[in-house]
LOBA-461449 format. One line per 2 residues: number of its first residue (from 1); their letters; for each residue x, y, z of C-alpha. Coordinates in pm, 1 decimal, padded with zeros to 6 digits. Layout:
BEGIN
NUM> A> X Y Z; ... $
REM end
This chain:
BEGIN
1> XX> -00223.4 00465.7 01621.7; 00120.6 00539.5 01746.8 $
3> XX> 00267.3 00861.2 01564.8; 00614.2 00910.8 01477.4 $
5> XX> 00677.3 01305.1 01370.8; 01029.2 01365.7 01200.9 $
7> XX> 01169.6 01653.9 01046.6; 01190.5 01525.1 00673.5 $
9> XX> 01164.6 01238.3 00400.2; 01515.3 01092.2 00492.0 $
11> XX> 01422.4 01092.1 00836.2; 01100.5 00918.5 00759.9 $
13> XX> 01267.7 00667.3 00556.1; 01531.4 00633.6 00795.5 $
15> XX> 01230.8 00568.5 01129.0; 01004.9 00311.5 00877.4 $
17> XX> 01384.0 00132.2 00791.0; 01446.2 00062.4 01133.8 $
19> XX> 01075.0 -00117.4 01210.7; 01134.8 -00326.0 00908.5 $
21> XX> 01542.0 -00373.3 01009.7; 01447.4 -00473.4 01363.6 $
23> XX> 01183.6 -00706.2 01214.1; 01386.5 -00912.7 00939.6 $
25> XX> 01647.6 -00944.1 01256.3; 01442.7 -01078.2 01513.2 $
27> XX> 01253.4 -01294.0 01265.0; 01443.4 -01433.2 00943.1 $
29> XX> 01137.4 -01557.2 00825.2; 00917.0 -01265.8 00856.8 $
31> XX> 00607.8 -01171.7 00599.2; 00658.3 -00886.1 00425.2 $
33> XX> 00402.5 -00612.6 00259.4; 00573.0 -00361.0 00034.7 $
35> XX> 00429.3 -00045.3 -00180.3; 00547.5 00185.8 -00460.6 $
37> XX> 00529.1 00521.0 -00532.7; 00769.8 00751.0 -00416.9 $
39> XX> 00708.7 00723.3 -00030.0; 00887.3 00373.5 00026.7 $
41> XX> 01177.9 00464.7 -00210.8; 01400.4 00577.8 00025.8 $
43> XX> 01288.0 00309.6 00291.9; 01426.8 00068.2 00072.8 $
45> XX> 01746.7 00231.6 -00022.3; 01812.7 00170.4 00360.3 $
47> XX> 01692.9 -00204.6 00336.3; 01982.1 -00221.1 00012.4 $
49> XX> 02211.0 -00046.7 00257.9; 02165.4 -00319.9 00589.4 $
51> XX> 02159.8 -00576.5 00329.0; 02492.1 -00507.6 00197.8 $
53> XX> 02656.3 -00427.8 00570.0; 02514.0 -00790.1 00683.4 $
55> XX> 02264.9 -00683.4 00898.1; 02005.1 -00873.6 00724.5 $
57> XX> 01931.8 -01144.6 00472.6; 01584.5 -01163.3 00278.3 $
59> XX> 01676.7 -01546.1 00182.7; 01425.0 -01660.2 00391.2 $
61> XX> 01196.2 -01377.8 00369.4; 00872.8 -01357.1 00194.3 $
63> XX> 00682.9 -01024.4 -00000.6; 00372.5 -00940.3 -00105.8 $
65> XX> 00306.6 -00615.2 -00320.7; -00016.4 -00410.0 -00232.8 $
67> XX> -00108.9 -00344.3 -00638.9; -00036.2 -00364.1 -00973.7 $
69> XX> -00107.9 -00162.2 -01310.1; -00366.8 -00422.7 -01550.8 $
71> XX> -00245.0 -00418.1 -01895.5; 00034.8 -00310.2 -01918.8 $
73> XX> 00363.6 -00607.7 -01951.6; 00553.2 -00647.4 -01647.0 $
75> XX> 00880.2 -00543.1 -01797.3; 00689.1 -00183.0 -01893.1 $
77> XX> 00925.3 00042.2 -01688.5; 00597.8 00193.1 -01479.8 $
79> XX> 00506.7 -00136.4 -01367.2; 00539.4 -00224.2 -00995.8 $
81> XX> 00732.2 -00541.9 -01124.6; 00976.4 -00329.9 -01276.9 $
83> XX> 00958.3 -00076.9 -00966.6; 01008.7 -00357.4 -00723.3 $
85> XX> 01310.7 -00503.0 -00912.8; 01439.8 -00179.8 -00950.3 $
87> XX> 01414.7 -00031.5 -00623.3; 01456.9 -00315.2 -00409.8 $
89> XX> 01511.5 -00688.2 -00558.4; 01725.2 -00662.6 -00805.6 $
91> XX> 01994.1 -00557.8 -00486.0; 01914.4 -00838.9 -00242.0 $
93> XX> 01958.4 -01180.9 -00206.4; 01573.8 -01239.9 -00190.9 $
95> XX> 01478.6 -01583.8 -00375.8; 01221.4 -01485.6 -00682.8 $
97> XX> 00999.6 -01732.3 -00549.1; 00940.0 -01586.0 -00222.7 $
99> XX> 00841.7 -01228.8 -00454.6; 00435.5 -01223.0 -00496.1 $
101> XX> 00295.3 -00886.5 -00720.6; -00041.5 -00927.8 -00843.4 $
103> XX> -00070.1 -01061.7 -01181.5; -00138.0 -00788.2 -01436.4 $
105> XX> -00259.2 -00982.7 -01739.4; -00533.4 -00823.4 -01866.4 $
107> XX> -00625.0 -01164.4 -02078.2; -00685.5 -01323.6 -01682.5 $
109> XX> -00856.6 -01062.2 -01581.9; -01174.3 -01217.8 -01412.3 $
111> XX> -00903.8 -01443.5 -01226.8; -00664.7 -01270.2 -01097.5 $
113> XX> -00831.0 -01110.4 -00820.2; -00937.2 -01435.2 -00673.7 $
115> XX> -00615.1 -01582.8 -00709.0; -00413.0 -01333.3 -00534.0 $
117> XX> -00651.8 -01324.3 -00265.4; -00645.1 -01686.8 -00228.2 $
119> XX> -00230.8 -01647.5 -00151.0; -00327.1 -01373.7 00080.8 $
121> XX> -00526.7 -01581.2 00315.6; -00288.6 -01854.7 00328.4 $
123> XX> -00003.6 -01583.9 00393.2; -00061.3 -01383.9 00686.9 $
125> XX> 00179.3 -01042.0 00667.0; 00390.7 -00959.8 00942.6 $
127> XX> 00473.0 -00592.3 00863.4; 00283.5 -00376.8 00588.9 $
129> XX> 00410.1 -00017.3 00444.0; 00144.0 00206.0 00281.3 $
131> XX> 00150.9 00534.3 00177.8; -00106.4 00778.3 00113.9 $
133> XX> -00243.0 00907.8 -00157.5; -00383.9 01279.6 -00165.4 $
135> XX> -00710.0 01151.7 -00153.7; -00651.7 00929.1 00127.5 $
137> XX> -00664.3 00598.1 -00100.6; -00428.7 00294.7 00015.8 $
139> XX> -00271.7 00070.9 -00222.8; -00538.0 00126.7 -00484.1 $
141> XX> -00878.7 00151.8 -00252.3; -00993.8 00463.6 -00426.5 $
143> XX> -01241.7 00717.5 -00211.4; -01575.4 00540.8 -00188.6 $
145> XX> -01455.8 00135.2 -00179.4; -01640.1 -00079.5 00057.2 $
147> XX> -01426.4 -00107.7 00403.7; -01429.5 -00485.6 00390.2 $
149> XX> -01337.4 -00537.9 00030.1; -01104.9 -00776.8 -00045.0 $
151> XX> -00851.8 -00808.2 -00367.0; -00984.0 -00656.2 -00656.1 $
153> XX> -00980.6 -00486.9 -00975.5; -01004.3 -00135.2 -00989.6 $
155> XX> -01076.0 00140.0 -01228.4; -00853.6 00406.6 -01109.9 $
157> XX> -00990.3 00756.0 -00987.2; -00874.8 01065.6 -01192.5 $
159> XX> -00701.7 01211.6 -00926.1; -00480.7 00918.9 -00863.6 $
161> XX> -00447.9 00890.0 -01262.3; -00308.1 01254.1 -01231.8 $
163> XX> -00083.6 01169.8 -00958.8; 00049.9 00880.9 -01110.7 $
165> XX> 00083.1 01127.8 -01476.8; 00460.5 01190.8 -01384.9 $
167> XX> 00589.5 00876.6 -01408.1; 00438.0 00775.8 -01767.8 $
169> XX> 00506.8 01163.7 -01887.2; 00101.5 01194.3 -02013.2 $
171> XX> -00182.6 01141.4 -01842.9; -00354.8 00962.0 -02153.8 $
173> XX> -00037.9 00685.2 -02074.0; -00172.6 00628.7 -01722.9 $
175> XX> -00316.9 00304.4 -01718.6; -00718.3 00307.2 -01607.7 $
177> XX> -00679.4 -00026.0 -01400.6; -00525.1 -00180.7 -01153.3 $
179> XX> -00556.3 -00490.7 -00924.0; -00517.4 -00412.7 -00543.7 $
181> XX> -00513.6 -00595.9 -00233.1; -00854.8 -00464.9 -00033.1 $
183> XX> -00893.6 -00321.5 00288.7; -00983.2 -00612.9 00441.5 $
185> XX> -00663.9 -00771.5 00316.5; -00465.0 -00509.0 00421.0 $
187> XX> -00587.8 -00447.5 00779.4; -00540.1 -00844.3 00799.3 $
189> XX> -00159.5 -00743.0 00886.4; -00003.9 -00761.4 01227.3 $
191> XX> 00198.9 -00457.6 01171.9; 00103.7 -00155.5 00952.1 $
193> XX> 00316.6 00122.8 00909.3; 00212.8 00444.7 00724.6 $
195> XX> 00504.9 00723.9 00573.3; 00374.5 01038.9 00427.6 $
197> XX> 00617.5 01330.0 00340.7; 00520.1 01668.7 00175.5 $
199> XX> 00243.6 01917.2 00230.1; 00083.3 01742.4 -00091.7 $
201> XX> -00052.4 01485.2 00177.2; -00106.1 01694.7 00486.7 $
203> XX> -00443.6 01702.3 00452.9; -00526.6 01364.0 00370.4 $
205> XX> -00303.0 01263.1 00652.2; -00527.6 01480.7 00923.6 $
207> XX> -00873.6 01337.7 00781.4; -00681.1 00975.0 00837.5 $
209> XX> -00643.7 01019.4 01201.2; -00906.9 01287.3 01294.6 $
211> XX> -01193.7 01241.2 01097.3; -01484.2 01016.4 01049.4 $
213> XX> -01404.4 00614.1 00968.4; -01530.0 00625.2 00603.8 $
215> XX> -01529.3 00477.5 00272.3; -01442.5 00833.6 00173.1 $
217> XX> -01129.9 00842.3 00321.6; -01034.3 00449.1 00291.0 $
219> XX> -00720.3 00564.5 00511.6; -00919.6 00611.7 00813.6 $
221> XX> -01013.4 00294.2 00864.3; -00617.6 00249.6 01012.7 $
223> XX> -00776.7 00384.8 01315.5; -00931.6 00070.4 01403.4 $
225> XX> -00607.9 -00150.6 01356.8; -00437.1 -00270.7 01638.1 $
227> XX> -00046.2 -00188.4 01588.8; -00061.8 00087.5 01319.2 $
229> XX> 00251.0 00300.0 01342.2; 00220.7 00639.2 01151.9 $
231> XX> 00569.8 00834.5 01046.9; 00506.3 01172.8 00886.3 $
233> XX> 00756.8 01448.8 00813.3; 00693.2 01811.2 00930.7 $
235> XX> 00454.0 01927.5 00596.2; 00259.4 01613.6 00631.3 $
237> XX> 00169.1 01676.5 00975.8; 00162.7 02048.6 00975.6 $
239> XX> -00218.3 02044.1 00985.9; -00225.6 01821.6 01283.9 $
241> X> -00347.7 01957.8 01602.5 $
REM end
């Protein structure tokens, strides 16, 4: 793991931008992984920013989300669709074709694993964001999923739910599943980088890179990727050694 240590969120944003800026440059064509959640938001207001300077294009560029909320529609304000189109898509010249988020259609439910998994393996991504959650899940590999699991639907752990209870304003409007990419899918890509800001994470962050490999921390397993680059802001690292 290579470890970036900053002094806040914008300067976190600012490091991950730069990866991904130097990336899109020096290869037009590149694979992209992308998150949500409020760690990559201000990664992508930079990515808006070099976009509109002509530093980069994303016409030849291709994404693939990490997860997705299962029933609810993909214009529901909460969903990563919307989040994505939002944050991001909606402000570049990306084609929609070249946008992949896991299909959320609760009717296709015993398909839509496969099928997004199928795209993965034909698609191998250049450079991957994750976060963290405060229980050390990526996308939505809650505490105790298998290390080599692939795409998947999940039922989403309580804690997460309660994280995630801001955004729908009740935790009773959280949805209970979700389809993520696995571990396995995710550790597939030839660049990782991890952000984590606030003291919410710190401890989650030091059991990622000091503690056992384990499906109870899914994060750890990063320590076993090749080119994982880790950017955390002062509270996220303040239990580090």
């Amino acid at each position: 793991m290579e470890l970036i240590l900053v002094k806040d969120y914008q300067e976190v944003s600012n490091q991950a931008a730069d990866i991904f800026i130097q990336l899109i440059q020096n290869n037009p064509s590149a694979k992209l992984g992308f998150a949500t959640g409020s760690s990559p938001i201000g990664l992508y207001k930079r990515l808006i920013e070099a976009y509109q300077q002509g530093k980069i294009s994303f016409q030849s560029i291709t994404t693939f989300n990490l997860d997705e909320y299962v029933g609810i529609e993909r214009e529901h304000p909460q969903s990563y669709f919307s989040f994505m189109n939002e944050h991001l898509f909606k402000h570049i010249d990306i084609p929609e074709e070249n946008i992949h988020i896991p299909d959320n259609d609760i009717a296709k439910i015993d398909t839509i694993a496969k099928d997004y998994n199928r795209l993965l393996k034909k698609n191998q991504i250049d450079l991957q964001v994750l976060g963290i959650g405060s229980n050390g899940h990526i996308g939505f590999n809650e505490p105790g999923t298998p290390l080599g699991n692939e795409t998947f639907v999940v039922e989403l752990d309580e804690r997460t739910r309660k994280d995630n209870s801001r955004f729908f304003g009740h935790l009773d409007l959280v949805p209970t599943h979700a389809i993520t990419m696995g571990i396995k899918n995710i550790m597939r890509a030839k660049h990782i980088v991890l952000i984590a800001s606030g003291q919410e994470k710190a401890e989650a962050v030091y059991r990622m890179m000091h503690g056992e490999v384990t499906p109870d921390l899914p994060a750890s397993i990063l320590q076993l990727h090749p080119h994982c680059t880790i950017i955390l802001d002062e509270a996220a690292a303040s239990l580090l050694p």
